[in-house]
N, C-alpha and C positions, 0 to 999 in steps of 0.2 A: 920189156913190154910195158905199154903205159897201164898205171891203174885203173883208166876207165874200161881198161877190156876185162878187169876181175872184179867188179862191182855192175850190181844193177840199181842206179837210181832211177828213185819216181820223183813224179812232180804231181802236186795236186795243178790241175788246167782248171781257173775256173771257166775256162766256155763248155766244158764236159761234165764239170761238176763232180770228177775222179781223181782218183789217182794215178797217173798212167805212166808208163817205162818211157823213162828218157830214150829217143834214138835223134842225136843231132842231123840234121839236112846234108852236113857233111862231115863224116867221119872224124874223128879228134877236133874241131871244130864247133866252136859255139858262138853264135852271136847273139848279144842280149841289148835289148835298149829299156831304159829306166825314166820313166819323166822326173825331171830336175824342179828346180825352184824358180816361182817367180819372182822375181828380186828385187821386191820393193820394200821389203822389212826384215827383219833378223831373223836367221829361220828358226823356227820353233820345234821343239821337243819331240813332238810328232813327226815333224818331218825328218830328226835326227835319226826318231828310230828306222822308218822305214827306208831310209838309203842306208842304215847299217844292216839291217835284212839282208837288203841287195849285195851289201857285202861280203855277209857269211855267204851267201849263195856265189857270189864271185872268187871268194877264197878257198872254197871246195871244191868248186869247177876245176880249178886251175890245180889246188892239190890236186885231183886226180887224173893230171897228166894233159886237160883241155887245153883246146890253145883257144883263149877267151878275147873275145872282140868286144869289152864293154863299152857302150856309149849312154851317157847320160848328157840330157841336153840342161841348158839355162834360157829361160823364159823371158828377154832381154823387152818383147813388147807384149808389156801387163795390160789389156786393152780389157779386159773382161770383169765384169762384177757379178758376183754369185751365180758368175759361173753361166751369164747370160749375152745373148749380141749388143745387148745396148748399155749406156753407163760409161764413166771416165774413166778412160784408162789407169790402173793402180799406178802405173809407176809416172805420167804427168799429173797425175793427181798430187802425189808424194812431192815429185819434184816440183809444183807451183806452191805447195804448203812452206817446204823447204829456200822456195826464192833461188834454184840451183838448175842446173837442166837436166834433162831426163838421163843423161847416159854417169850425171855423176851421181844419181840414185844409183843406177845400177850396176859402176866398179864398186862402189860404196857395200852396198849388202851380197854383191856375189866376192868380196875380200873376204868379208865376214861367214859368208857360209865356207869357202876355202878353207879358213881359220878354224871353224869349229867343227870341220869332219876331220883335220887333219890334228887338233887334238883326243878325240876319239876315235884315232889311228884307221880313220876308213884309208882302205887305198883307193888313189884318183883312177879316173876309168880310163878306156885308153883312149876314147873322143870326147870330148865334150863342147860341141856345136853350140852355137848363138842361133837365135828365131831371126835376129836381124842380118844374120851373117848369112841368109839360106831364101832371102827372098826371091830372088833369079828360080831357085827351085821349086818353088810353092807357087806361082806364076806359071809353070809349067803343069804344077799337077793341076792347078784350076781349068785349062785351056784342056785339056785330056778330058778332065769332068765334063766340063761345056758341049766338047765335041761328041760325046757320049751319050750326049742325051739328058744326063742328070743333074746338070748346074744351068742352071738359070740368071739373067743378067735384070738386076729391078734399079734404076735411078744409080747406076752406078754401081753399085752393091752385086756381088754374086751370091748367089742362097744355094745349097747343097735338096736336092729336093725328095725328100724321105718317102714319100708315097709314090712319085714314079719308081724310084730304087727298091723300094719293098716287091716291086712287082716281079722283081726280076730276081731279088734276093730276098734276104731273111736280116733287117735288121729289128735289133733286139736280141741278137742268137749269143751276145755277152752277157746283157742284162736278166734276160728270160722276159723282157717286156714287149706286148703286143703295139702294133703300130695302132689298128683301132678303139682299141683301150684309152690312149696314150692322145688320140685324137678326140675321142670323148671328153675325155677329162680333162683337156688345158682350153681354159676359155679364150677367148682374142683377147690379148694386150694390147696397151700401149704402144705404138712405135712398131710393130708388127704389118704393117700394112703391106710392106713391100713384099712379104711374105706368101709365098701362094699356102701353104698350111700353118696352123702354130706351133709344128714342132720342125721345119725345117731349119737350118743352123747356117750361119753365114761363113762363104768358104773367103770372100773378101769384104772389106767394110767403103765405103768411103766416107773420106773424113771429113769433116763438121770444119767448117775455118777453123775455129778456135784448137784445134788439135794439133798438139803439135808434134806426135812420133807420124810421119806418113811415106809413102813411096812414090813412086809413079807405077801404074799397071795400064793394062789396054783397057781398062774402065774407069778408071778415075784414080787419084791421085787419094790415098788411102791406108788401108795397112791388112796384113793376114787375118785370120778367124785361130783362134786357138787350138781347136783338134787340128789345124790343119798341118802348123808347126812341126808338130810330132811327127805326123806322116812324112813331110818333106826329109826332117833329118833322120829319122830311122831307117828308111830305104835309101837314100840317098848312102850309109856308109855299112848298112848290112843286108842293101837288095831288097827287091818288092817282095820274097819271105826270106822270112827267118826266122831262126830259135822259140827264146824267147822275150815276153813281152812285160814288163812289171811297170810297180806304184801305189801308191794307198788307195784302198779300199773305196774311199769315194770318189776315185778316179773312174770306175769300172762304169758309172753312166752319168753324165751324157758324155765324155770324154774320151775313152777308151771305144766306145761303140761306135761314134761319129770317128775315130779314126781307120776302124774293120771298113765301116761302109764305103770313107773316099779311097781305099787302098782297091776295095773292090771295084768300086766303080770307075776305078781311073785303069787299074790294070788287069781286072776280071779274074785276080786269083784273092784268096786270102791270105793276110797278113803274115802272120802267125803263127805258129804250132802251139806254143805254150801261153796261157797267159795266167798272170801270179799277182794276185794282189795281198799287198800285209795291212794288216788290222789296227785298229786304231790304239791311241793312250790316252788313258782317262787322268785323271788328276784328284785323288783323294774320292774318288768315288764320281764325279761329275767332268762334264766337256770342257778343258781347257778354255779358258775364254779370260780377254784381256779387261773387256767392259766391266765382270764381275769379278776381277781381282783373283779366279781361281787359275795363274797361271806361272808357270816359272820359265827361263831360259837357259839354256844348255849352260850357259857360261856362269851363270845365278847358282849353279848345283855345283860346278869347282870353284869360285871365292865362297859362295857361302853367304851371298847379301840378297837376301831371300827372307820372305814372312812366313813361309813355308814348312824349312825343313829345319832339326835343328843344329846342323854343322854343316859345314862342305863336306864335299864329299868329290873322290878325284875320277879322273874321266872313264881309267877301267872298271871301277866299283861300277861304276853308271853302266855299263858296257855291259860287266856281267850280271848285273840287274833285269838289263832290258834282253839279254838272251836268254832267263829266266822263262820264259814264254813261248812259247813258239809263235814264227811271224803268223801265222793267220789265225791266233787268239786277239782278243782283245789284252788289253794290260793297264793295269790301275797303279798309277806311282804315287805311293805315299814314302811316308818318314821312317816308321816300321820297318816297311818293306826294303826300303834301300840299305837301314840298319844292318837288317839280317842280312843283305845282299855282301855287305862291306864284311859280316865275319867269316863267309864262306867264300869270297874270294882271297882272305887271307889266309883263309886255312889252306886254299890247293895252291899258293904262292908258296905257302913254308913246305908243305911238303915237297914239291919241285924242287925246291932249294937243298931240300935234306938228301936228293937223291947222292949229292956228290959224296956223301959221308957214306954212302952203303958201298959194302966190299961184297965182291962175288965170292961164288962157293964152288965147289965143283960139279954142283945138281940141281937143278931148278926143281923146287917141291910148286906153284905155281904155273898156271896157264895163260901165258901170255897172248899166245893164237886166241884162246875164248876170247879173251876180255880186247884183242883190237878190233874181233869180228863185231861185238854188241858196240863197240863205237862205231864204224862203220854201218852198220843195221841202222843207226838212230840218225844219220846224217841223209844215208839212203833214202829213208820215209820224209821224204818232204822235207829234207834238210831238218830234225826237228832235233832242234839246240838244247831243248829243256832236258831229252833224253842222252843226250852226250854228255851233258854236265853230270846228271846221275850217273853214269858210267864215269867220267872222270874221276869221282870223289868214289866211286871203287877203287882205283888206283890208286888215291890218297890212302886206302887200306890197305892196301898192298904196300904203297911205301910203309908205313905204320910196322907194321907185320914185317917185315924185313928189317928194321931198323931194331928192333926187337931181339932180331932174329928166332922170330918163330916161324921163317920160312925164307926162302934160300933161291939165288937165281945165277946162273951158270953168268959169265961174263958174257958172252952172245947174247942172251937174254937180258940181260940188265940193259945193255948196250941199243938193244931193242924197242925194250919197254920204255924207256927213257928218252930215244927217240920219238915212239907214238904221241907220247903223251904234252911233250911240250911242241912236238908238230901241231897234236890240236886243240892245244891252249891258245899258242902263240901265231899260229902260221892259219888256223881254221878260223877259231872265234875271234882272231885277231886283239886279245887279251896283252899286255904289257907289265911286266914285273917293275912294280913302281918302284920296290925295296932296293932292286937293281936299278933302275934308272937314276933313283935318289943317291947313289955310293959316289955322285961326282957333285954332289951338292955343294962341298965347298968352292972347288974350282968354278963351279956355274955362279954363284953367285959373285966373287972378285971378276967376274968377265961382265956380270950385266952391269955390277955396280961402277964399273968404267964405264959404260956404256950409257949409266945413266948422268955419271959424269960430264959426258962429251956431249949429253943433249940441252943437259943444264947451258953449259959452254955456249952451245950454237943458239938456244934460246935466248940469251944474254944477251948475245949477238945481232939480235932479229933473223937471224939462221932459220926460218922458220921449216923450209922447205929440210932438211939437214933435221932438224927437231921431228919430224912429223913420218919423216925415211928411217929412224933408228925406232922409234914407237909402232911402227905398222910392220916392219922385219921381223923384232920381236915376237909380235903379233903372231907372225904369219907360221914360226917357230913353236908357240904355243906358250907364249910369255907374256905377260898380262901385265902394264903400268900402270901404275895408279897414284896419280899424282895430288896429295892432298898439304895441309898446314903443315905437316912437320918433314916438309920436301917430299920425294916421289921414290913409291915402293914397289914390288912388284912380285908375284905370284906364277906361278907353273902347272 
């Protein structure tokens, strides 16, 4: 029998602003879509945490017997500035600064985002669609819009138009924000003309000569609106509804809501069932931010070349830090904090370890059923990580306490508990025994140090392409070069 027939989880929905009992659309059955990154710069910390969210939420699913259709998309045309219709595209912005073209901006930072969830062991989803790879789709949803009633054609440009749709529907039923509030309060812009309101959103653009991501459309030769993207690849590989809907917190307006509204408006149901946003990360008390210097990058916290903090510190430490929280708190990462974070994931490491040295008895003086039930309880409630950790480090007493022997567990039992608990260290929180991973640390390093060899070699050579293929492999592996004065070193 799969596990999900003997658990009840909840999800907090924020369009409910509840708790409410998970029932998938279709039985064992989940499908989930996550907004991805737009890939014009290294992704940042924030963003690390919340697709690791996604992933404790993906690795619970699936423990408990789901068969999980994650899709998380890549945001391949950065067209939008704070999050508005007008403004140069992020990612030819990057690529004219850079003197490069726009698609080697974006293998460039979507390697690098690969790189850095796949040292902080997220697993990859099981889609992961391009905005540019899905234009034919969004093309189609726009003509549905049009035909509908609620997209409008100005100079080219299609505009999504909020106050016909409000008539018929309820947008803001994400946000809790009123449409004439919302009209009140935004005055006419700039560049707004084409618009029949100011808060309608462009479901197509066209493009300015000087632009260089564009397509052909039956309106001009241009490119998609960014809620649109979303809608096209979510339905597109999980059907006009489904499961659920995730992403950060300030995803939830205008972004998240302008995709309810084209979903409804194009196929007159809602998107939807669930939808889940996680919380943001502060940084020593204040907003990340690169202009004032208050800011670190995932890969800055394992070298340790940071003004920050005062060591490195390696990718699980960080991992179990930021599941410290639960996803829809806020979380402030300081130096302190990670400290403590580094001794208590060392303590449930060694006790894990210790389990192999405990011998069974003929009687279990301990409650194994309690203590899997309160793990279970605490994933249950909104997946909430902070309360399974406290339940885990009961079991750190337990090991303790048996190691002791002031208390005793039948071989079935051992065998059990043992099971539980590195199931949801390793297989839930997606947690990594470094201590174990380090035991082949000599052999690993005679392999790179060849390796750095052969690049030395082919660099020599003018090899460059050979030079630049063994450094990005590495890379991709979780193996960091670093090429300085007294030749080239490298880190894990």
């Amino acid at each position: 029998m799969p596990l999900y027939k003997t658990q009840t989880l909840k999800i907090y929905n924020s369009l409910s602003g509840e708790k409410e009992i998970f029932t998938p659309i279709n039985e064992g059955n989940v499908g989930m879509y996550v907004c991805g990154p737009t890939v014009y710069s290294n992704v940042h910390l924030g963003n690390v945490r919340t697709f690791m969210s996604f992933d404790v939420i993906f690795r619970y699913l699936k423990h408990l017997d789901y068969k999980v259709r994650y899709v998380r998309n890549i945001t391949d045309v950065g067209h939008i500035v704070d999050d508005v219709d007008e403004g140069e595209d992020k990612i030819a912005k990057k690529a004219r600064l850079d003197q490069v073209e726009p698609m080697e901006i974006v293998q460039r930072y979507t390697v690098d985002f690969h790189n850095v969830l796949k040292l902080y062991n997220l697993l990859p989803p099981s889609i992961e669609p391009t905005a540019t790879g899905h234009i034919i789709e969004q093309i189609a949803i726009i003509k549905k819009i049009i035909d509908n009633g609620i997209g409008y054609i100005a100079n080219g440009s299609v505009y999504f138009d909020v106050v016909k749709f409000n008539e018929i529907n309820n947008y803001g039923q994400l946000s809790g924000r009123n449409i004439d509030d919302m009209l009140a309060n935004t005055r006419e812009l700039d560049g707004q003309s084409d618009k029949r309101n100011p808060q309608d959103f462009a479901l197509w653009k066209k493009a300015e000569p000087q632009h260089i991501m564009r397509w052909p459309s039956p309106w001009s030769d241009g490119f998609p609106g960014w809620h649109l993207e979303c809608t096209a690849m979510s339905t597109k590989y999980l059907g006009n509804h489904f499961d659920i809907h995730g992403g950060g917190m300030d995803l939830k307006f205008p972004h998240h809501e302008c995709e309810i509204a084209q979903n409804e408006a194009c196929t007159g149901q809602t998107p939807v069932n669930y939808w889940m946003h996680a919380n943001m990360l502060t940084l020593n008390g204040k907003k990340m931010s690169k202009s004032t210097g208050n800011n670190i990058l995932p890969m800055e916290i394992i070298t340790g070349e940071n003004t920050i903090l005062s060591k490195a510190f390696s990718p699980s430490v960080t991992r179990f830090f930021m599941l410290q929280a639960h996803y829809r708190s806020n979380l402030d990462f300081t130096n302190d904090a990670i400290l403590a974070a580094e001794k208590g994931y060392f303590r449930l490491m060694e006790a894990i370890d210790g389990l192999k040295d405990i011998n069974a008895s003929a009687t279990s003086t301990l409650s194994i059923s309690n203590w899997a039930a309160a793990c279970y309880e605490a994933m249950n409630d909104d997946f909430n990580s902070p309360i399974l950790i406290a339940q885990l480090f009961e079991g750190v007493r337990f090991i303790n306490l048996l190691k002791d022997n002031k208390e005793t567990l039948t071989q079935t039992d051992l065998e059990l508990f043992s099971s539980l608990i590195k199931g949801f260290v390793f297989d839930v929180l997606g947690l990594e025994d470094e201590k174990a991973v380090g035991n082949n640390n000599e052999k690993l390093e005679g392999v790179v140090n060849m390796l750095i060899e052969m690049r030395n070699q082919a660099r020599a050579n003018k090899d460059f392409a050979l030079s630049d293929q063994i450094r990005d492999q590495l890379m991709a592996i979780g193996i960091q070069l670093k090429d300085g004065k007294e030749g080239t070193s490298f880190t894990v």
